[in-house]
mmCIF file of the C-alpha atoms, coordinates in Angstrom:
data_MODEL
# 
_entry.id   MODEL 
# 
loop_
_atom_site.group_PDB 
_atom_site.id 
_atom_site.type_symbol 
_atom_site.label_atom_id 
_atom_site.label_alt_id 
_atom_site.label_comp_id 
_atom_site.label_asym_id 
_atom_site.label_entity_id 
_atom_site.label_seq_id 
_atom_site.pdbx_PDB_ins_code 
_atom_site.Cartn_x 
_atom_site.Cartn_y 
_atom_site.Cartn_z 
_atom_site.occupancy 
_atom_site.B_iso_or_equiv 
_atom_site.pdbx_formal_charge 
_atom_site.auth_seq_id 
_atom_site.auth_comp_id 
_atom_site.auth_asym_id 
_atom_site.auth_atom_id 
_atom_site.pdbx_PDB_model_num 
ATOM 1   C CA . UNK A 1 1   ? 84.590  -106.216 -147.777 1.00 0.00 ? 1   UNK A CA 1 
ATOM 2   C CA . UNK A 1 2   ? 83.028  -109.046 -149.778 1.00 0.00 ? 2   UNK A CA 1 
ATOM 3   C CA . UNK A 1 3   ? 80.968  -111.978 -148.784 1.00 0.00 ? 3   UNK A CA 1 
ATOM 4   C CA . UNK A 1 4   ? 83.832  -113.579 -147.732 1.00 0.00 ? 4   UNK A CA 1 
ATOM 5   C CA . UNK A 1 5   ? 85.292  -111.053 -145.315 1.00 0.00 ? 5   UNK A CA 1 
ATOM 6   C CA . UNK A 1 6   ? 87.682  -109.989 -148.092 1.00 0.00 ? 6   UNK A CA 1 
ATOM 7   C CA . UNK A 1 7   ? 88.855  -106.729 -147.943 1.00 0.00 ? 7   UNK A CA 1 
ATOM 8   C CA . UNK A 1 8   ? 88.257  -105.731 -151.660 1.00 0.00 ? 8   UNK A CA 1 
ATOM 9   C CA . UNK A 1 9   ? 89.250  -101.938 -151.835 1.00 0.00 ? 9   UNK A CA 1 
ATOM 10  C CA . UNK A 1 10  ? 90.425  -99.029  -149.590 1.00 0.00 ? 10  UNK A CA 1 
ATOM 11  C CA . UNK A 1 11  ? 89.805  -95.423  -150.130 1.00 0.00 ? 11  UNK A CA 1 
ATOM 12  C CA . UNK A 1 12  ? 91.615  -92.704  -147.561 1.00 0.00 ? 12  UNK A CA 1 
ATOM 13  C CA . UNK A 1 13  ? 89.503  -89.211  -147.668 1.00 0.00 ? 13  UNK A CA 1 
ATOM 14  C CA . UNK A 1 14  ? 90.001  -85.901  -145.770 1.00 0.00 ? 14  UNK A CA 1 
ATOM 15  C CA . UNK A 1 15  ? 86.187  -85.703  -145.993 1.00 0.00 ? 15  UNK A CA 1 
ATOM 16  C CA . UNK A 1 16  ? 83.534  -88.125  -146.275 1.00 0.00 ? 16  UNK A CA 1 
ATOM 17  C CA . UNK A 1 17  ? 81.209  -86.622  -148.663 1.00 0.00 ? 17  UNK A CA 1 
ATOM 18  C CA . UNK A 1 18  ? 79.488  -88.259  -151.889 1.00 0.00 ? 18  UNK A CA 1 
ATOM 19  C CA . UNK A 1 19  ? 82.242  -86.985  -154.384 1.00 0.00 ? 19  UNK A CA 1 
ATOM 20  C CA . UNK A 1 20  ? 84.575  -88.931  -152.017 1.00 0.00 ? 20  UNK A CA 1 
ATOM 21  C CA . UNK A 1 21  ? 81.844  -91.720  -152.222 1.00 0.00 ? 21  UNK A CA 1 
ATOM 22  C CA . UNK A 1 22  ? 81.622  -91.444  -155.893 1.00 0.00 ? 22  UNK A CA 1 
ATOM 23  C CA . UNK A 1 23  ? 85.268  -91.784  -156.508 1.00 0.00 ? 23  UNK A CA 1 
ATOM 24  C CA . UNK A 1 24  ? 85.748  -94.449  -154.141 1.00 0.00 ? 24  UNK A CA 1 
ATOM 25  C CA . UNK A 1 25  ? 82.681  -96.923  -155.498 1.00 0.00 ? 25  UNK A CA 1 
ATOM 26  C CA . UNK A 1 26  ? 84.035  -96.133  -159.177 1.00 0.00 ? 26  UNK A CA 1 
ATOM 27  C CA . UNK A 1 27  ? 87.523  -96.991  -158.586 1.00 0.00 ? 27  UNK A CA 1 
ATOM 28  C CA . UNK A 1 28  ? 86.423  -100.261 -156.635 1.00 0.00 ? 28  UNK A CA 1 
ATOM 29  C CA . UNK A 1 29  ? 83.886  -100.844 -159.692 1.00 0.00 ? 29  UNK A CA 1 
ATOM 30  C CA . UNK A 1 30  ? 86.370  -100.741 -162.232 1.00 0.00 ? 30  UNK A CA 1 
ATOM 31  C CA . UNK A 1 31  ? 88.974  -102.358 -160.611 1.00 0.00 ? 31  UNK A CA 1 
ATOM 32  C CA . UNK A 1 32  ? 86.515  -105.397 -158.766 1.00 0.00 ? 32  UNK A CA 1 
ATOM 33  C CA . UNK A 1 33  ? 83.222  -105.395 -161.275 1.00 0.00 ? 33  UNK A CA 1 
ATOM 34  C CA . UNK A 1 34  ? 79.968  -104.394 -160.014 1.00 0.00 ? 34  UNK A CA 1 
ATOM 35  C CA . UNK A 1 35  ? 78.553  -106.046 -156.833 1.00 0.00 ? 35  UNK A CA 1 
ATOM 36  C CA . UNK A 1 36  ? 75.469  -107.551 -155.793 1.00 0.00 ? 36  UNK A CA 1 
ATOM 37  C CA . UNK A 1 37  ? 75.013  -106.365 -152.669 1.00 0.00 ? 37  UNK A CA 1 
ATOM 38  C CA . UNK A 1 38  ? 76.332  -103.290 -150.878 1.00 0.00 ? 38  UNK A CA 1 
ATOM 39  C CA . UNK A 1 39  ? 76.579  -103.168 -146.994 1.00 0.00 ? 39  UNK A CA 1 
ATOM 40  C CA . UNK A 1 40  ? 77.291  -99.711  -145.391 1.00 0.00 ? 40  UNK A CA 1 
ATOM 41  C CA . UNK A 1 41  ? 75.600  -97.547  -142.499 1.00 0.00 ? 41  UNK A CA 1 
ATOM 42  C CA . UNK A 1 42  ? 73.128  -94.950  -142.848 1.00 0.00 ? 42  UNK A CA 1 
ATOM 43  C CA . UNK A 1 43  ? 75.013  -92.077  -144.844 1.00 0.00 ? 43  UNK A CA 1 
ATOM 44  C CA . UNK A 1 44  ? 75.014  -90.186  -147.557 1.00 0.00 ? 44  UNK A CA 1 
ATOM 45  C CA . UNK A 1 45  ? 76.122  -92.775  -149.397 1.00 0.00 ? 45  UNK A CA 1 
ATOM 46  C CA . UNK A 1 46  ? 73.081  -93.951  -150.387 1.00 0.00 ? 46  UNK A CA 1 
ATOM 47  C CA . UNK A 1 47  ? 72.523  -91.552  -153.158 1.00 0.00 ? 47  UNK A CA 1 
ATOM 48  C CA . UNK A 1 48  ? 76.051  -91.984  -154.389 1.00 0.00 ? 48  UNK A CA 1 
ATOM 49  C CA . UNK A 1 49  ? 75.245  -95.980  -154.553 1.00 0.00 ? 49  UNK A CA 1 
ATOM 50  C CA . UNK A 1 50  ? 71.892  -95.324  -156.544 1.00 0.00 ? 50  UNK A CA 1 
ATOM 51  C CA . UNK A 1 51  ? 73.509  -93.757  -158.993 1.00 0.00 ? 51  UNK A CA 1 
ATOM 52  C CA . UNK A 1 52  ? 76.055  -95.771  -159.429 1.00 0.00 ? 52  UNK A CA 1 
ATOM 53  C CA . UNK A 1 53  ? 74.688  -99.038  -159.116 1.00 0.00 ? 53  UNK A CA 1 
ATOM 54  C CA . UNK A 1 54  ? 71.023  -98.596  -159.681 1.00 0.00 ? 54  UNK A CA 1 
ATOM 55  C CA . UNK A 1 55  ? 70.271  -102.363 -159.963 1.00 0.00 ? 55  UNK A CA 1 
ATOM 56  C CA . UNK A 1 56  ? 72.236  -103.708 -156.630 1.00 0.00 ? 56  UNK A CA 1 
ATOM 57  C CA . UNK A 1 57  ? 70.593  -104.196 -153.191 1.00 0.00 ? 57  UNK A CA 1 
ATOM 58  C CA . UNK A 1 58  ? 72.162  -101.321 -150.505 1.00 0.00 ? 58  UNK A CA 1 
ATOM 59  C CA . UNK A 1 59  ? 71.480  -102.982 -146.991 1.00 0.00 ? 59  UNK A CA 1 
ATOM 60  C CA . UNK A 1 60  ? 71.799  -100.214 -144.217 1.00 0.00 ? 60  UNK A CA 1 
ATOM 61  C CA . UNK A 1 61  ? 69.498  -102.240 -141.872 1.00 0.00 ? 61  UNK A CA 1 
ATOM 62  C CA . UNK A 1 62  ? 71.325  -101.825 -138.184 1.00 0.00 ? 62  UNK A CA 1 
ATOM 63  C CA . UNK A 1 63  ? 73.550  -104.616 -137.413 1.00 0.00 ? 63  UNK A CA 1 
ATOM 64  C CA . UNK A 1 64  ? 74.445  -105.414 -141.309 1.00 0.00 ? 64  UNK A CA 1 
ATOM 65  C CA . UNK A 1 65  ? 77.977  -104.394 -141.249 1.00 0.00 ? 65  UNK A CA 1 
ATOM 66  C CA . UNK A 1 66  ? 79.002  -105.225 -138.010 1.00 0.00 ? 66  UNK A CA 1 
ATOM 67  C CA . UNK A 1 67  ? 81.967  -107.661 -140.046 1.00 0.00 ? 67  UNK A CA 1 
ATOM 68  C CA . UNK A 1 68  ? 83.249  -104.518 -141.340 1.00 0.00 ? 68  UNK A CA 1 
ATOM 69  C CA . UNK A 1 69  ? 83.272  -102.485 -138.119 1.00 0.00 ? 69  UNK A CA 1 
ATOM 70  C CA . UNK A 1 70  ? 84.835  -105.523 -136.285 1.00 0.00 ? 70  UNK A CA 1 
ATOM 71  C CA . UNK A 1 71  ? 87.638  -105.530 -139.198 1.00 0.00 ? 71  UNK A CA 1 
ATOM 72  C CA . UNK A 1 72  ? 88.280  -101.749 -138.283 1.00 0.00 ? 72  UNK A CA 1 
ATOM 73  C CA . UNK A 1 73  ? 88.830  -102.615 -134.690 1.00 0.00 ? 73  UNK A CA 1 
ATOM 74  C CA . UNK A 1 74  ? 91.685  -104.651 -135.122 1.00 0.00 ? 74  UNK A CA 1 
ATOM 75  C CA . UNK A 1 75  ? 93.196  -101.616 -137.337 1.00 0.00 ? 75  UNK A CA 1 
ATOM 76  C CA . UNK A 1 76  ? 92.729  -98.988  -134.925 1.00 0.00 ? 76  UNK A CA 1 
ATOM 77  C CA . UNK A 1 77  ? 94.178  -101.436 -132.090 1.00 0.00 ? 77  UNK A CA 1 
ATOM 78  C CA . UNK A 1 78  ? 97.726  -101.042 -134.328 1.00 0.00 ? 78  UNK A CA 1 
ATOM 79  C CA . UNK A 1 79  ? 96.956  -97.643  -134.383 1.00 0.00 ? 79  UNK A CA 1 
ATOM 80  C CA . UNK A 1 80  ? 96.761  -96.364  -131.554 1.00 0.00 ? 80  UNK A CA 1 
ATOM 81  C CA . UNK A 1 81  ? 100.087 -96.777  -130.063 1.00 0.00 ? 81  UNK A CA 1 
ATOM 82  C CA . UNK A 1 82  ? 100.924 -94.793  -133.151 1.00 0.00 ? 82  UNK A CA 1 
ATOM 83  C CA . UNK A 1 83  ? 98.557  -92.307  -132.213 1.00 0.00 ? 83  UNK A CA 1 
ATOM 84  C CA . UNK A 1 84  ? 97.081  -91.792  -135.652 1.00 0.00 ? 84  UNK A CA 1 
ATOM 85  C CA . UNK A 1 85  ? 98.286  -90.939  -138.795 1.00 0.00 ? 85  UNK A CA 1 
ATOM 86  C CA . UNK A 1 86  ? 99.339  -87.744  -139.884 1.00 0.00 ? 86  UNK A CA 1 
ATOM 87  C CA . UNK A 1 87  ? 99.209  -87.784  -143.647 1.00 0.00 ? 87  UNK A CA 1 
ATOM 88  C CA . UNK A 1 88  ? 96.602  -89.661  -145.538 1.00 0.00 ? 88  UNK A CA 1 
ATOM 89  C CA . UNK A 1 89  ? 99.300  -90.593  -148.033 1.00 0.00 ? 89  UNK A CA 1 
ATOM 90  C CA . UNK A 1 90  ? 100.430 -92.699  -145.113 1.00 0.00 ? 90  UNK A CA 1 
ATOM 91  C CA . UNK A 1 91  ? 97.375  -93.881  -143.691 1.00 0.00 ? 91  UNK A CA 1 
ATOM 92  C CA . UNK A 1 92  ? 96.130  -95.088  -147.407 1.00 0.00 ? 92  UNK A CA 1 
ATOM 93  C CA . UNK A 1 93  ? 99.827  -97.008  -146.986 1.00 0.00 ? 93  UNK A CA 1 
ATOM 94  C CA . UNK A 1 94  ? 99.106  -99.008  -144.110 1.00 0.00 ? 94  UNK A CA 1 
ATOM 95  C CA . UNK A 1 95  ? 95.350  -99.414  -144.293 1.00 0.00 ? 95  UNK A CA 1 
ATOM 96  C CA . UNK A 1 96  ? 96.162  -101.202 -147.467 1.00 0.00 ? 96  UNK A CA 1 
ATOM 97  C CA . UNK A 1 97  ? 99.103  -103.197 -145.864 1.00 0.00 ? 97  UNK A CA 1 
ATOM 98  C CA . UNK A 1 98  ? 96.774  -104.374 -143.185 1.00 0.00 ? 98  UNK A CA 1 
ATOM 99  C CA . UNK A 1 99  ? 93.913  -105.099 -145.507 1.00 0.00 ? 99  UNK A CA 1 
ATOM 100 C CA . UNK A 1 100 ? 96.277  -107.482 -147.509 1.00 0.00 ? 100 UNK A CA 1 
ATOM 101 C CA . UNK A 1 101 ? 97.873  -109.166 -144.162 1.00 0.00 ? 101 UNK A CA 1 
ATOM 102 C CA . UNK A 1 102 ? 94.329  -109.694 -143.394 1.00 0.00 ? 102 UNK A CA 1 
ATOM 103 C CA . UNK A 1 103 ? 93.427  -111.237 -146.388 1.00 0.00 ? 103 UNK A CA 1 
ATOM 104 C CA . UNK A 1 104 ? 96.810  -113.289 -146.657 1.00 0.00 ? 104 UNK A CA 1 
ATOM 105 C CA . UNK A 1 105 ? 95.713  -114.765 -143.160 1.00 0.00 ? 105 UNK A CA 1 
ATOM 106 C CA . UNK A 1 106 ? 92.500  -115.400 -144.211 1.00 0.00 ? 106 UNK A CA 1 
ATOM 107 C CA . UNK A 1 107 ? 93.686  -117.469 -147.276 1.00 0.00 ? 107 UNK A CA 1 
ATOM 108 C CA . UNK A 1 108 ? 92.368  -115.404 -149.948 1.00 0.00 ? 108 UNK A CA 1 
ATOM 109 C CA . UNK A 1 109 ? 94.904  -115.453 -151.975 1.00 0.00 ? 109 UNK A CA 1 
ATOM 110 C CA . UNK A 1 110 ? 96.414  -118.853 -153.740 1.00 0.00 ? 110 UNK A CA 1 
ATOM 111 C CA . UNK A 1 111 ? 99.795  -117.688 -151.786 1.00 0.00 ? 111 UNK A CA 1 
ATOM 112 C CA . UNK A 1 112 ? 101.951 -120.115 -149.120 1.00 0.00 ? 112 UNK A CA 1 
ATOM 113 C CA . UNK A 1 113 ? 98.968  -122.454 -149.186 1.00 0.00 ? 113 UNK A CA 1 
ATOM 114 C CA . UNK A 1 114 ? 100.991 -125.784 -148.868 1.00 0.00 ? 114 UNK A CA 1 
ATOM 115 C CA . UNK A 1 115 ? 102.658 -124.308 -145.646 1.00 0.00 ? 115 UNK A CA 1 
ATOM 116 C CA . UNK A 1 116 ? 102.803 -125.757 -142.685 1.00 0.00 ? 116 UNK A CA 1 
ATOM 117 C CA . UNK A 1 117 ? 99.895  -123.862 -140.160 1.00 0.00 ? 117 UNK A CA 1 
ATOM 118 C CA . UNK A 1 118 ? 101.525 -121.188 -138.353 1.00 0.00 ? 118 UNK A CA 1 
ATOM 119 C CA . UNK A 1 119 ? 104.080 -120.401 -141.240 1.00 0.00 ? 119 UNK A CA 1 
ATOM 120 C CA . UNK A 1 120 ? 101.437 -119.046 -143.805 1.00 0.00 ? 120 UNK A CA 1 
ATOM 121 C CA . UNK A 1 121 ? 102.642 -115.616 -144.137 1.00 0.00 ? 121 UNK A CA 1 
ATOM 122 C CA . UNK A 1 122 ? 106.317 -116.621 -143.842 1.00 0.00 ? 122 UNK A CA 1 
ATOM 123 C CA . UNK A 1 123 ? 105.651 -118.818 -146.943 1.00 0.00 ? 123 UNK A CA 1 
ATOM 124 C CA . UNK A 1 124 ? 103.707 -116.233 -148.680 1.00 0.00 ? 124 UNK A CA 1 
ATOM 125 C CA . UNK A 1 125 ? 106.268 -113.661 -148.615 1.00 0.00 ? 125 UNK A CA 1 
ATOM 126 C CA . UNK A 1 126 ? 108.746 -116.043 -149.698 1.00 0.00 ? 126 UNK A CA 1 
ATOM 127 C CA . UNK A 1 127 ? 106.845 -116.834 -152.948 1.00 0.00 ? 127 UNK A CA 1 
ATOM 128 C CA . UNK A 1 128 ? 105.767 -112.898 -153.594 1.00 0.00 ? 128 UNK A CA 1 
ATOM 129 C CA . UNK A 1 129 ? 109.383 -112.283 -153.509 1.00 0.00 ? 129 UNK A CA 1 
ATOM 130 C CA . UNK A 1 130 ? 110.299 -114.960 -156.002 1.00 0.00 ? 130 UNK A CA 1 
ATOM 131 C CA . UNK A 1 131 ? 108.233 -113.028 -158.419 1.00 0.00 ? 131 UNK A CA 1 
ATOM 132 C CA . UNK A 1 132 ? 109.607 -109.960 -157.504 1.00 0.00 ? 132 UNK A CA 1 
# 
């Protein structure tokens, strides 16, 4: 999540390990250029960030990603009537979907902007599917 409170990659791992770590900070690199700042709890992620991005400030001081966790509770509210997903496959599909409905809300993107308020998503999906 970026300064912003823009979702800016999601990665869906069996385990949560640095090679998971490392292949989730590279693909976000690549696809995002390198950050500033990175914001995560007290893991082992730290050594996977150091390595990667030896110049950028890693906060893990306590409350620092309390946006992030907040984000994840509205997720696991749609979840749970699910009860979970089974495949990750799956779960990588609609973390990703509700990253991007997040971000849509939040007017990150230059999509259904001259809409009327309340009819923001209606007029985004109207204008991805022209270019579709």
């Amino acid at each position: 999540m970026d300064q912003n409170g823009q979702v800016i990659d999601v990665y869906v791992s069996k385990k949560r390990d640095a090679q998971a770590a490392t292949r989730f900070f590279s693909t976000a690199v690549k696809a995002h250029g390198e950050p500033a700042e990175v914001t995560t709890d007290r893991s082992a992620l730290a050594r996977t960030i150091v390595e990667l991005l030896p110049g950028n400030h890693h906060d893990t001081t306590q409350y620092a990603n309390n946006r992030v966790e907040a984000d994840h509770s509205r997720l696991k509210a749609r979840l749970r009537p699910m009860r979970g997903l089974k495949r990750d496959g799956t779960a990588s599909i609609v973390i990703r979907g509700h990253a991007f409905m997040q971000n849509l809300r939040r007017s990150h993107y230059e999509l259904g902007v001259d809409a009327l308020p309340g009819l923001t998503v209606a007029a985004a999906f109207d204008e991805l599917a022209r270019e579709v």
